[in-house]
TIMI-2910 file (N, C-alpha, C, CB; in pm, 1 decimal, decimal comma, always signed):
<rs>
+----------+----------+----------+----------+----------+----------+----------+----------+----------+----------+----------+----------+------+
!      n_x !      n_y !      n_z !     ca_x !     ca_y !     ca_z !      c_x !      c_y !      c_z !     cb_x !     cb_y !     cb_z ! resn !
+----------+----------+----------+----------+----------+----------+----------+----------+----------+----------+----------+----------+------+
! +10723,4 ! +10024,5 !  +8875,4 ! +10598,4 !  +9953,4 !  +8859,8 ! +10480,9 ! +10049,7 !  +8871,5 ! +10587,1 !  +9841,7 !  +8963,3 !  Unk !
! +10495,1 ! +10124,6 !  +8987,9 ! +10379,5 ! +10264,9 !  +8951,5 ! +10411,1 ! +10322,6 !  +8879,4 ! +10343,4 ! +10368,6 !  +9034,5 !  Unk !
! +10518,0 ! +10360,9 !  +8765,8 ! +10452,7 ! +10451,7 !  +8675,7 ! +10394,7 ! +10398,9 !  +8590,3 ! +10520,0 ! +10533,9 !  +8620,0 !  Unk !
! +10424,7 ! +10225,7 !  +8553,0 ! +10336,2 ! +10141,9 !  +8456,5 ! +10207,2 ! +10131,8 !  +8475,8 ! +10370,9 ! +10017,3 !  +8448,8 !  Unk !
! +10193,9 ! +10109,3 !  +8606,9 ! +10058,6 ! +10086,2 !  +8659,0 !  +9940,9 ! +10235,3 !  +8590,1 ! +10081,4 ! +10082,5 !  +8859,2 !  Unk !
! +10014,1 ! +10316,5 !  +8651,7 !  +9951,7 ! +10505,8 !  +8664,6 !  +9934,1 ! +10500,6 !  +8456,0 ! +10155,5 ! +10693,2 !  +8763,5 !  Unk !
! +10066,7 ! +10425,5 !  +8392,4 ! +10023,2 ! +10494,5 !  +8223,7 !  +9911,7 ! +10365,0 !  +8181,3 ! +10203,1 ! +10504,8 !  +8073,2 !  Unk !
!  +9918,4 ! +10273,1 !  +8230,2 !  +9819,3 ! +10161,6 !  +8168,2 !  +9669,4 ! +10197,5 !  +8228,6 !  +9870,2 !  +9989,9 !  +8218,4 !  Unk !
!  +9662,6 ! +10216,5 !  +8370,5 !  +9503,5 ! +10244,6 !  +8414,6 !  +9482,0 ! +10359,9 !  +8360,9 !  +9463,2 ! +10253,7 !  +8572,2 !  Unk !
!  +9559,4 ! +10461,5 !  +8422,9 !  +9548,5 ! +10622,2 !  +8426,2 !  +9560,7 ! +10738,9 !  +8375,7 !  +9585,1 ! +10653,4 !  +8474,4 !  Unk !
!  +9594,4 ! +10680,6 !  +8227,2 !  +9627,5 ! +10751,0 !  +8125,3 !  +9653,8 ! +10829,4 !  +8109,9 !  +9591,7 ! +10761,2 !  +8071,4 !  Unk !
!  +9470,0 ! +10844,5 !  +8096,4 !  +9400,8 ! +10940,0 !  +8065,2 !  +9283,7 ! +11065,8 !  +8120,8 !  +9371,1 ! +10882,5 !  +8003,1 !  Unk !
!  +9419,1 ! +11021,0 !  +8244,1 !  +9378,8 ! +11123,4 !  +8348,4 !  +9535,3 ! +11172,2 !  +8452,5 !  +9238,6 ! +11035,7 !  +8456,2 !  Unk !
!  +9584,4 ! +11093,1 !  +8430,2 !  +9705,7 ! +11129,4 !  +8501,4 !  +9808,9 ! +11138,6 !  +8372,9 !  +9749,8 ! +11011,3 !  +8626,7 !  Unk !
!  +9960,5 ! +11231,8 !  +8391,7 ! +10081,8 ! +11231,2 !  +8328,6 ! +10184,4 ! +11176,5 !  +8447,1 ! +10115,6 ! +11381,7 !  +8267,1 !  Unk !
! +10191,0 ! +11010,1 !  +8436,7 ! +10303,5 ! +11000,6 !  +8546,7 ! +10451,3 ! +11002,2 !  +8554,0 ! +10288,8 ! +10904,4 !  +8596,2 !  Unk !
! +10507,3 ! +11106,3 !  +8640,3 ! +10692,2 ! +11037,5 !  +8581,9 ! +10697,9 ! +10987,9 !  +8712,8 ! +10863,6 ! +11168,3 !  +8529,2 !  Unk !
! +10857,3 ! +10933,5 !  +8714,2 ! +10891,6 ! +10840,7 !  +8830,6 ! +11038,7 ! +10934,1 !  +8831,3 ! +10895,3 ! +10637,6 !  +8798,1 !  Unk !
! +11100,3 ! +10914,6 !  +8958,7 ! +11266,5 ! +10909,1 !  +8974,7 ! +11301,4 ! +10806,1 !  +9054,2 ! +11335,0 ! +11035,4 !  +9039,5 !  Unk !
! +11361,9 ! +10775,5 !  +9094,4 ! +11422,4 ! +10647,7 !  +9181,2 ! +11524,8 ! +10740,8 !  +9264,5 ! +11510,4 ! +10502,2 !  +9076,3 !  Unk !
! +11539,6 ! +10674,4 !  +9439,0 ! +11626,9 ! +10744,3 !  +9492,4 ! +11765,8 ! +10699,1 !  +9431,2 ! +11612,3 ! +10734,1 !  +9635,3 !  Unk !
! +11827,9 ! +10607,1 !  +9409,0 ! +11918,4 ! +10580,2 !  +9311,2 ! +11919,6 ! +10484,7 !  +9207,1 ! +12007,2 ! +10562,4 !  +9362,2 !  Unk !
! +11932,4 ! +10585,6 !  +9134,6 ! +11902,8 ! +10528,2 !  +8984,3 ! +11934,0 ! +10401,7 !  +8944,4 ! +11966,6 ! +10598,3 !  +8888,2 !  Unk !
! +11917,5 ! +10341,8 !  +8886,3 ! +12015,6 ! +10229,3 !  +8841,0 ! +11915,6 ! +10159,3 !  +8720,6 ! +12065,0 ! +10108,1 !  +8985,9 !  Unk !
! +12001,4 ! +10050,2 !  +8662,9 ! +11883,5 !  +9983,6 !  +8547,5 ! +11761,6 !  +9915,1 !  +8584,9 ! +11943,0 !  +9875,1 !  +8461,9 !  Unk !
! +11735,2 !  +9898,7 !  +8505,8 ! +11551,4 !  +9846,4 !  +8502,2 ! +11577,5 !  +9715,2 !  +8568,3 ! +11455,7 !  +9817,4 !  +8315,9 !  Unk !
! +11500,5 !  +9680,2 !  +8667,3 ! +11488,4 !  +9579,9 !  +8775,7 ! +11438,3 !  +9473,7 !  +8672,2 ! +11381,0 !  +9619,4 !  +8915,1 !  Unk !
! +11530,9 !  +9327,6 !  +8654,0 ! +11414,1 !  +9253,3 !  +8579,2 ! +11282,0 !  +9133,8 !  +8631,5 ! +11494,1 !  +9182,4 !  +8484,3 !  Unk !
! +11269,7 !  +9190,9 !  +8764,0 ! +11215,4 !  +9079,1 !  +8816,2 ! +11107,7 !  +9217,6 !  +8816,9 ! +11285,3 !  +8973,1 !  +8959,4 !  Unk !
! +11106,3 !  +9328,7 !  +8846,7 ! +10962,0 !  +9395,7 !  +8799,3 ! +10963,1 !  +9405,7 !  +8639,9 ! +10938,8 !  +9562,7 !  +8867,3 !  Unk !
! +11049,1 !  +9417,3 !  +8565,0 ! +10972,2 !  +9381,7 !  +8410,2 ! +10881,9 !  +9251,5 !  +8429,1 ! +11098,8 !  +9341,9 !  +8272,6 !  Unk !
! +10927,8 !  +9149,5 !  +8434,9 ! +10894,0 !  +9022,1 !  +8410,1 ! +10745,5 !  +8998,6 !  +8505,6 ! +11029,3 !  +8922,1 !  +8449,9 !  Unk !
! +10750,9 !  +9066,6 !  +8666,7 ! +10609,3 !  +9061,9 !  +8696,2 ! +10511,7 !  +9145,8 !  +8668,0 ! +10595,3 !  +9053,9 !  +8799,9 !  Unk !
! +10557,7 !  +9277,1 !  +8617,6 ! +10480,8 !  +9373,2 !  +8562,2 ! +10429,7 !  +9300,7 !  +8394,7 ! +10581,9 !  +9525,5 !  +8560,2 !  Unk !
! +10504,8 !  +9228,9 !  +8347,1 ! +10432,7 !  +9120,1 !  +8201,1 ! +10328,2 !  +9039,7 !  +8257,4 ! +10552,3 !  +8989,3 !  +8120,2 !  Unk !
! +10370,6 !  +8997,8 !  +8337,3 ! +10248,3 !  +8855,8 !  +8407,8 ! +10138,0 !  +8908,6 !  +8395,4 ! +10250,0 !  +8800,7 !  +8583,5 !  Unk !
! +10144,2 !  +9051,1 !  +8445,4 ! +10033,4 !  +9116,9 !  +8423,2 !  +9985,6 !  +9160,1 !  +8307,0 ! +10035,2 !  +9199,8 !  +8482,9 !  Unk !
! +10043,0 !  +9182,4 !  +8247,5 !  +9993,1 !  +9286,1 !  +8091,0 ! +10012,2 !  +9424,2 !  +8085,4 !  +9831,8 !  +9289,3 !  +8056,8 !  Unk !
! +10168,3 !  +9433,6 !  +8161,0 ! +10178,8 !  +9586,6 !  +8161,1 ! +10324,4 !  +9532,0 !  +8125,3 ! +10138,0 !  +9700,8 !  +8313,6 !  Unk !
! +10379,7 !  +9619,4 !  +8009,8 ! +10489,4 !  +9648,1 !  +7979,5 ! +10565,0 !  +9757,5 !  +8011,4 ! +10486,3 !  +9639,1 !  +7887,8 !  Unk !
! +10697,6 !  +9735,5 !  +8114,1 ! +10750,0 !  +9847,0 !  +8106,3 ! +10891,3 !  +9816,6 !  +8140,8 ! +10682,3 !  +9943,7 !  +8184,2 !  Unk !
! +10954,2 !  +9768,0 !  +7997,7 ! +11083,9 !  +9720,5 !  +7950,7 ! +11140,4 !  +9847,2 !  +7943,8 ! +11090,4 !  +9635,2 !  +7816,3 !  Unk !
! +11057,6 !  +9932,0 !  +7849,1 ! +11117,5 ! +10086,4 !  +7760,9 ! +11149,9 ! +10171,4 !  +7873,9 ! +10988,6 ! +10184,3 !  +7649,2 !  Unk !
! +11085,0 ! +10152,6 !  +7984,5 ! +11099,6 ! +10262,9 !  +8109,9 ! +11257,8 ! +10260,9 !  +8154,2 ! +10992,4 ! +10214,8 !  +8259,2 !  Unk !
! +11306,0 ! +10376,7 !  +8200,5 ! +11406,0 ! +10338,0 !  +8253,9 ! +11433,9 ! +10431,7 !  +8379,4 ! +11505,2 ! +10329,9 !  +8155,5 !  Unk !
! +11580,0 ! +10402,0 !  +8494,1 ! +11552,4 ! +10452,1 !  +8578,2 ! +11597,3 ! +10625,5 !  +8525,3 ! +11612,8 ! +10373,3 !  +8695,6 !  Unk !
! +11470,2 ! +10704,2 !  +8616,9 ! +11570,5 ! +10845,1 !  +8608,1 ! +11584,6 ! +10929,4 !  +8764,4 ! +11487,2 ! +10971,7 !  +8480,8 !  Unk !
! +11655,8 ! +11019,3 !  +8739,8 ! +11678,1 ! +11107,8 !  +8899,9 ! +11601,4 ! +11186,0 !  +8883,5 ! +11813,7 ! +11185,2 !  +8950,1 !  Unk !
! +11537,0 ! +11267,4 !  +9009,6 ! +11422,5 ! +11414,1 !  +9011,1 ! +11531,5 ! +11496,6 !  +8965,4 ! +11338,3 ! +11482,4 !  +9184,9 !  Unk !
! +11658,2 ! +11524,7 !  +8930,4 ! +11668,6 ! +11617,2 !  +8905,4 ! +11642,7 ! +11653,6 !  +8693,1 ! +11797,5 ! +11633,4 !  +8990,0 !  Unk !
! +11629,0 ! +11500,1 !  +8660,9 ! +11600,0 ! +11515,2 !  +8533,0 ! +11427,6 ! +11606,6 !  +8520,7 ! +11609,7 ! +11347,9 !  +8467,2 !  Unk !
! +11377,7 ! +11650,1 !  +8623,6 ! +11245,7 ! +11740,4 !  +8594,4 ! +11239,4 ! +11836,4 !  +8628,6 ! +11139,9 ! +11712,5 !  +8629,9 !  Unk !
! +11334,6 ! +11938,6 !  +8605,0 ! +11347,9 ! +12057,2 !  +8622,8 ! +11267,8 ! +12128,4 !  +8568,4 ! +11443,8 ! +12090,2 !  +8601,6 !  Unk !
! +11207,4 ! +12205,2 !  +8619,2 ! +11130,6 ! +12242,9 !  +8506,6 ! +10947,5 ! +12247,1 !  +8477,1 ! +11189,8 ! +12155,0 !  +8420,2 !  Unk !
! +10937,7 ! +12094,9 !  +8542,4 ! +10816,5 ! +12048,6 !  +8507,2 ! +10721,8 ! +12067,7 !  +8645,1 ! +10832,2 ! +11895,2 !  +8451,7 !  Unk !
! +10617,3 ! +12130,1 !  +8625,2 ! +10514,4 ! +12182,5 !  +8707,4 ! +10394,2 ! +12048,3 !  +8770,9 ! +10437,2 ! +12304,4 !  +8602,5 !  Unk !
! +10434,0 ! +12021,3 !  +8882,3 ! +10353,5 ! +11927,4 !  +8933,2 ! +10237,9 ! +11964,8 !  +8977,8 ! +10405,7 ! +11867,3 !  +9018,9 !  Unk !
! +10125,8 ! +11825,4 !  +8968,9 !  +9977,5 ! +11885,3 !  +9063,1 ! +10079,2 ! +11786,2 !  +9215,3 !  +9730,8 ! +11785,6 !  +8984,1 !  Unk !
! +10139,8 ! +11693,4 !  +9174,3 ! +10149,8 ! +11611,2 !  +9296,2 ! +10279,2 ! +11539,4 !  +9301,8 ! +10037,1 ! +11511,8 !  +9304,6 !  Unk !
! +10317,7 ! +11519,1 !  +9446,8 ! +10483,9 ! +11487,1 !  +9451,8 ! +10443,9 ! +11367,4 !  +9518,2 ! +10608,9 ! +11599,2 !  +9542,1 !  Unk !
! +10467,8 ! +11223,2 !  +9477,6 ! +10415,7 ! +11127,8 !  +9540,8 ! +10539,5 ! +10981,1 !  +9581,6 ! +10287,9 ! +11094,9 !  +9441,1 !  Unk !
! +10601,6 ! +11009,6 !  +9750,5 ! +10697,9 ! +10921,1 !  +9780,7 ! +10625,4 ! +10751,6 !  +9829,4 ! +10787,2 ! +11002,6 !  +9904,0 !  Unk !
! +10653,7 ! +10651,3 !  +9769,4 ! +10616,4 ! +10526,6 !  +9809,2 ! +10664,1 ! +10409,2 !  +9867,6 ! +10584,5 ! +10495,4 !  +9740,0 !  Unk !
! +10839,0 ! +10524,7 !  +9928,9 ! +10894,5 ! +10444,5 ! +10064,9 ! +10938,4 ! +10550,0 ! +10152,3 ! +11026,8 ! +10335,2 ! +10040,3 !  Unk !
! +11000,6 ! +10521,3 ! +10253,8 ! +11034,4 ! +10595,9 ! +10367,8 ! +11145,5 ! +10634,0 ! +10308,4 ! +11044,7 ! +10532,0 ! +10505,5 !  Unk !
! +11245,0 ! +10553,1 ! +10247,5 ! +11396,2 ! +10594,9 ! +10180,2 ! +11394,0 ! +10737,6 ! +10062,1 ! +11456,2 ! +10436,5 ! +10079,5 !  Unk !
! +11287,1 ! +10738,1 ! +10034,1 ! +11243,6 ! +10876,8 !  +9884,7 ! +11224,5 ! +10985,1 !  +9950,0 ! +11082,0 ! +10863,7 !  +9776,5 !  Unk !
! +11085,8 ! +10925,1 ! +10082,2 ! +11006,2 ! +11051,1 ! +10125,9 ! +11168,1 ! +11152,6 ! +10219,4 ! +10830,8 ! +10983,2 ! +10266,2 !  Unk !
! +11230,8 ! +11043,7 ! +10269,9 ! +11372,6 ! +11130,0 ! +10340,3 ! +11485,4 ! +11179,9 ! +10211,5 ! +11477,4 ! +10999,4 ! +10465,5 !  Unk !
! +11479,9 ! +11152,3 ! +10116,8 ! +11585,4 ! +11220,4 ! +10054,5 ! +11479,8 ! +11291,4 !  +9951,0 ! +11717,6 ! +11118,7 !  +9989,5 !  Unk !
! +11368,6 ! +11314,2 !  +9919,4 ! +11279,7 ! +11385,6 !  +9794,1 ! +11356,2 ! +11492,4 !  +9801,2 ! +11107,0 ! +11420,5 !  +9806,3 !  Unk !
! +11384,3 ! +11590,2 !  +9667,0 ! +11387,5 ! +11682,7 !  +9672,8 ! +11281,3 ! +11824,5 !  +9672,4 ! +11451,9 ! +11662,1 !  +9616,5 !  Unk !
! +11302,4 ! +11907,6 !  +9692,5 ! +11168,3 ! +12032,1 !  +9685,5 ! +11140,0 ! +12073,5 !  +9572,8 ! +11187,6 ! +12167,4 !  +9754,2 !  Unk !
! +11055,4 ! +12084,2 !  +9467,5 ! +11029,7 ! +12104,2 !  +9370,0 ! +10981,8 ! +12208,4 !  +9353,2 ! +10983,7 ! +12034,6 !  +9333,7 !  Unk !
! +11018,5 ! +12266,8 !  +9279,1 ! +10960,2 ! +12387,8 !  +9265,1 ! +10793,8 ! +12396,3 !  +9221,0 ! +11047,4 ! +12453,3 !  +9166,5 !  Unk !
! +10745,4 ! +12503,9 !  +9234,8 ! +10575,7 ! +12502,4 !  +9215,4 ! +10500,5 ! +12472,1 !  +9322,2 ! +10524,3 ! +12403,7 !  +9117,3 !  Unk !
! +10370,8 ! +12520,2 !  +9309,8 ! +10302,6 ! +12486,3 !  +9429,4 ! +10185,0 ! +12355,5 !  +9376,9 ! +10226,0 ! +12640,6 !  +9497,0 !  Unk !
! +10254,7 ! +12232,0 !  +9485,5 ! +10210,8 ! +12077,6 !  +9440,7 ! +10135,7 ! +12020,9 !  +9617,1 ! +10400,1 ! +11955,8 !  +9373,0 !  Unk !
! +10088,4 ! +11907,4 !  +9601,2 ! +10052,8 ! +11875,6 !  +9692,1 ! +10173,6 ! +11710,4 !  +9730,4 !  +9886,8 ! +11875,0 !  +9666,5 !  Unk !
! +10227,1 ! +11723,3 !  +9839,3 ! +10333,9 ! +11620,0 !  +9900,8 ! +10252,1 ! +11477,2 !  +9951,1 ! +10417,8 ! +11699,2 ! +10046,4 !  Unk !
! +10255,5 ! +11382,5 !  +9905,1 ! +10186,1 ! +11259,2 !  +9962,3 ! +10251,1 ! +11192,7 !  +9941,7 ! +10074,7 ! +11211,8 !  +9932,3 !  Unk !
! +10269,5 ! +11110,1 ! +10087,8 ! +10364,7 ! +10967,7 ! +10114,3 ! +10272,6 ! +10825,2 ! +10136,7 ! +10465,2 ! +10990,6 ! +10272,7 !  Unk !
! +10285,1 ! +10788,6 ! +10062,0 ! +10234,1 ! +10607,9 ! +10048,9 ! +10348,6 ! +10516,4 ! +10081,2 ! +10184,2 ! +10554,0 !  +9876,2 !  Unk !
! +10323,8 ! +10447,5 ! +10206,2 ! +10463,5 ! +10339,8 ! +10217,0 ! +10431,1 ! +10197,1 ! +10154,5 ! +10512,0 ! +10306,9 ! +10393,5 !  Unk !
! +10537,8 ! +10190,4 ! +10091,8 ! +10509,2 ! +10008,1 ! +10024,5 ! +10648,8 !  +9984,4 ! +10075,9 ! +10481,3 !  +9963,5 !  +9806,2 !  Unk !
! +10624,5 !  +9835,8 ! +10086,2 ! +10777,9 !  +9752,4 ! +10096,6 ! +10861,0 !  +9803,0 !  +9972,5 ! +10762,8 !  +9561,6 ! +10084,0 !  Unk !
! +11018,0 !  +9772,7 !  +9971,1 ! +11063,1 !  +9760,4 !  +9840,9 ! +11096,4 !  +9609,8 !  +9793,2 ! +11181,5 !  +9847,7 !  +9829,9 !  Unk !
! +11058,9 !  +9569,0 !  +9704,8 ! +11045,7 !  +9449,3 !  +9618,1 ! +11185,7 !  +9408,7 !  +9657,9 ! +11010,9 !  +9470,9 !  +9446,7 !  Unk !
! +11324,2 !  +9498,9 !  +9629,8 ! +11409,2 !  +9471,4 !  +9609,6 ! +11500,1 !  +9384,6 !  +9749,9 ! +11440,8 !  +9583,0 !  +9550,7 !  Unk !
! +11414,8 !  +9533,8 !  +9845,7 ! +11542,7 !  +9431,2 !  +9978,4 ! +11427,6 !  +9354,5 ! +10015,0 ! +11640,3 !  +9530,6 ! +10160,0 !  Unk !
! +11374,1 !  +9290,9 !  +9995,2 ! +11294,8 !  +9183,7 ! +10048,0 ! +11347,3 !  +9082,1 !  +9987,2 ! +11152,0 !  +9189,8 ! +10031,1 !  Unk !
! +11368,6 !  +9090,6 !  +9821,2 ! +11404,3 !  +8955,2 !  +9750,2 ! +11545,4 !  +8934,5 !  +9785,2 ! +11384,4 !  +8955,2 !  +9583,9 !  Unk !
! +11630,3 !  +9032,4 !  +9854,7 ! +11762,3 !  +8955,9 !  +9868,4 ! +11763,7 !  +8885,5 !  +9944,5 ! +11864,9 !  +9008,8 !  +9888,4 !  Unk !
! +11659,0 !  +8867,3 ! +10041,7 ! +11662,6 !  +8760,2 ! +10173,4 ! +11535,8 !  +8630,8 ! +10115,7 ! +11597,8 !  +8865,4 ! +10361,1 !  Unk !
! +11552,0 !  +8618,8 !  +9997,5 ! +11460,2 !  +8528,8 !  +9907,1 ! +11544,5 !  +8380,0 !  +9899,0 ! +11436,6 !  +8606,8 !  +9736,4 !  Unk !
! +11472,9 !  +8301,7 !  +9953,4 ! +11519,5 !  +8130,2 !  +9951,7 ! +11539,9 !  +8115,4 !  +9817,2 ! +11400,8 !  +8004,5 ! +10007,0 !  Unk !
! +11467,2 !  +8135,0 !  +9741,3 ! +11444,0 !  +8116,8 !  +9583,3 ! +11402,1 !  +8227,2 !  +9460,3 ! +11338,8 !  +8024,7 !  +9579,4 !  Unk !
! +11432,8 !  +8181,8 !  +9356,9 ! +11361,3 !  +8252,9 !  +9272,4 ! +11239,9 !  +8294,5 !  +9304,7 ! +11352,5 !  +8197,6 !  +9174,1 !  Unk !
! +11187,6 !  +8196,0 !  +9284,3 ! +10983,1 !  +8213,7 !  +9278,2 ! +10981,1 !  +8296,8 !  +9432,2 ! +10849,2 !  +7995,2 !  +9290,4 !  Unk !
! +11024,4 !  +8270,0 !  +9528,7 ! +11006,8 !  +8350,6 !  +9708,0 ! +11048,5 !  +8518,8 !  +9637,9 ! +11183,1 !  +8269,0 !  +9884,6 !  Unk !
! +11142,9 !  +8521,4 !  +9592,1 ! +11185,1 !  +8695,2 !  +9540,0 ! +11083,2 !  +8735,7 !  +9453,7 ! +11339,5 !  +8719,9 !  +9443,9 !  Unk !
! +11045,9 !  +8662,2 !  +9390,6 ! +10950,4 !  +8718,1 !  +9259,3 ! +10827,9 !  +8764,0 !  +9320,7 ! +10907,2 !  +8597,2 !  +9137,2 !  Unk !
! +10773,8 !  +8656,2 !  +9424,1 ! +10667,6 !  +8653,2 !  +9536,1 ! +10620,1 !  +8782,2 !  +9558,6 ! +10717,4 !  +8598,7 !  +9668,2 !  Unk !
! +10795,4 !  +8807,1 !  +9608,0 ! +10713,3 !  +8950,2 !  +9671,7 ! +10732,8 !  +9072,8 !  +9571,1 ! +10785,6 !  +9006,0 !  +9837,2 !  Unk !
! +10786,4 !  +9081,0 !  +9476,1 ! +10771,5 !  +9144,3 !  +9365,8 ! +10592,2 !  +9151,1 !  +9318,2 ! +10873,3 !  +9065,5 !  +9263,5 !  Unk !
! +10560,9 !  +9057,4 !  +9310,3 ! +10409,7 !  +9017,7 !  +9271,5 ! +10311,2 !  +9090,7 !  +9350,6 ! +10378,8 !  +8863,7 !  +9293,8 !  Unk !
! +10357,8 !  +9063,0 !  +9470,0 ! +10256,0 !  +9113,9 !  +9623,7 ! +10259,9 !  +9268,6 !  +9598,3 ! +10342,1 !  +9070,8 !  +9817,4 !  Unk !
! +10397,5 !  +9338,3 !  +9602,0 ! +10429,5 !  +9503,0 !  +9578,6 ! +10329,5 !  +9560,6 !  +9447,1 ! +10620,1 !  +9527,3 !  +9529,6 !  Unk !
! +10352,9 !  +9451,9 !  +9304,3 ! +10300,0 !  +9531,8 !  +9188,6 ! +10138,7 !  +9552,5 !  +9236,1 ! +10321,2 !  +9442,5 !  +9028,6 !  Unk !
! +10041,5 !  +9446,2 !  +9277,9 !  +9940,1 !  +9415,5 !  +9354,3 !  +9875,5 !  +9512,0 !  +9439,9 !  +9975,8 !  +9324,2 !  +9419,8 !  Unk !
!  +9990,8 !  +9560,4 !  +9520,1 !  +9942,9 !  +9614,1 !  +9629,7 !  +9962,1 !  +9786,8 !  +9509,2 ! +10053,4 !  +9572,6 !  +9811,4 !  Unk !
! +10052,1 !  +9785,8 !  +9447,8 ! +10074,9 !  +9952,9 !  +9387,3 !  +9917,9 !  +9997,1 !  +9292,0 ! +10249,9 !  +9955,8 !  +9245,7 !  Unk !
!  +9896,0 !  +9836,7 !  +9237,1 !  +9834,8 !  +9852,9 !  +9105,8 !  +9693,2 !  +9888,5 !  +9198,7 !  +9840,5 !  +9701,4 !  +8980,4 !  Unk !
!  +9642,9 !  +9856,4 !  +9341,8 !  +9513,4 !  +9873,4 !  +9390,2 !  +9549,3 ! +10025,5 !  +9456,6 !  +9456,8 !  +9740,5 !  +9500,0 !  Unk !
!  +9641,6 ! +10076,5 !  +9470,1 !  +9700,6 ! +10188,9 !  +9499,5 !  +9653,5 ! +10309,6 !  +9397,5 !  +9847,2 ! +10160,4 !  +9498,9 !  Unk !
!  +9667,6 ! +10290,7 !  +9233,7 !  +9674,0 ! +10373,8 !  +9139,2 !  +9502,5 ! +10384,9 !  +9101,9 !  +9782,4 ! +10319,1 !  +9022,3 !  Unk !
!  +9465,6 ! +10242,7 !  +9141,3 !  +9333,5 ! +10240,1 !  +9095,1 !  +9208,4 ! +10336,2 !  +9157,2 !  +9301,2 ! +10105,2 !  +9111,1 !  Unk !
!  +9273,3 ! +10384,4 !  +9262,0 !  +9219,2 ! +10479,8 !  +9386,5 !  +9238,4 ! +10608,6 !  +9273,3 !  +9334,4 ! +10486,1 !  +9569,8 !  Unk !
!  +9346,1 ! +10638,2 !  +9220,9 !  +9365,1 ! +10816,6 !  +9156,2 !  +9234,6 ! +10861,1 !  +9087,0 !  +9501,7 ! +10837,1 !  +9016,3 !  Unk !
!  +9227,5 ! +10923,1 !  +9092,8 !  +9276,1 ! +11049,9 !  +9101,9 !  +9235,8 ! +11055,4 !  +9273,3 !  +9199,2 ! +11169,6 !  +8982,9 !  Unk !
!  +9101,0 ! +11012,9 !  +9276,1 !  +9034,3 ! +11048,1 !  +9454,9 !  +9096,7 ! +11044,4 !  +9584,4 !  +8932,3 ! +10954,8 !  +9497,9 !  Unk !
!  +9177,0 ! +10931,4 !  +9509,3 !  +9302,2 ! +10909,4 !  +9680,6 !  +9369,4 ! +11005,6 !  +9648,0 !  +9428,9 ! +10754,0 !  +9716,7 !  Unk !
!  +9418,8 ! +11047,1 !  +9618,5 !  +9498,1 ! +11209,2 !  +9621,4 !  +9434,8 ! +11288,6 !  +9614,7 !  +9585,0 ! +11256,3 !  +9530,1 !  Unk !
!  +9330,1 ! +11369,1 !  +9610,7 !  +9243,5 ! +11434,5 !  +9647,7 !  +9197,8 ! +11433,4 !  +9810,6 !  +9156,6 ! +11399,9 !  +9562,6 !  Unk !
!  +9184,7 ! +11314,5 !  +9854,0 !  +9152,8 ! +11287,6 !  +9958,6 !  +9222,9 ! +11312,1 ! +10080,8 !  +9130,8 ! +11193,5 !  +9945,4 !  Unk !
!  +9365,2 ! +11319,5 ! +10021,0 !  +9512,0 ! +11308,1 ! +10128,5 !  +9503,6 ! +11426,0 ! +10224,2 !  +9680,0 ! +11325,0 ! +10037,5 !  Unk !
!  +9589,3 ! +11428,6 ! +10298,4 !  +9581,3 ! +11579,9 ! +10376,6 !  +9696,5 ! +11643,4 ! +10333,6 !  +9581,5 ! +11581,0 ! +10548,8 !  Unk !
+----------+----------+----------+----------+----------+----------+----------+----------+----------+----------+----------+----------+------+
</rs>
């Protein structure tokens, strides 16, 4: 959902990739709340950091406690910033219902999308 968020606001100021600590397919309860919104990101899919070998970061950015402990070290000299969000996912397994899982899917994209809207300055700002 942040890298949708980061290519729909941030274009054109940021290049965002994502990895997931384990990969797996595209979540469809963030497609479907990332639409509610008007951000598409069906085409996205999951990938590992090690698919960016290579690629020269300004910034390495973990947005749970589970990433920031397994990130790997990247090569280049980048700046490391940890943002904690819930994960959408283990929250909705303890979901009464559909709409209660989606809930907090909604609350996460919400809370990421006022997150991205900060960039470039909130990362600038970080220590």
């Amino acid at each position: 959902m942040a890298e949708g968020w980061a290519r729909r606001l941030k274009g054109d100021v940021i290049e965002p990739y994502s990895a997931g600590v384990r990969p797996q397919e595209l979540n469809p309860r963030a497609v479907r709340v990332m639409a509610e919104a008007g951000v598409d990101i069906s085409s996205q899919y999951s990938k590992t950091p090690d698919q960016f070998d290579g690629v020269k970061f300004d910034y390495v950015i973990t947005l749970c406690d589970r990433a920031r402990k397994v990130c790997p070290i990247f090569a280049g000299e980048h700046k490391s910033i940890h943002r904690e969000f819930d994960d959408p996912f283990d929250l909705a397994m303890d979901a009464r219902s559909e709409e209660e899982a989606l809930d907090h899917y909604r609350r996460i994209r919400d809370e990421l999308r006022a997150f991205v809207e900060q960039m470039p300055e909130v990362l600038l700002a970080a220590p």
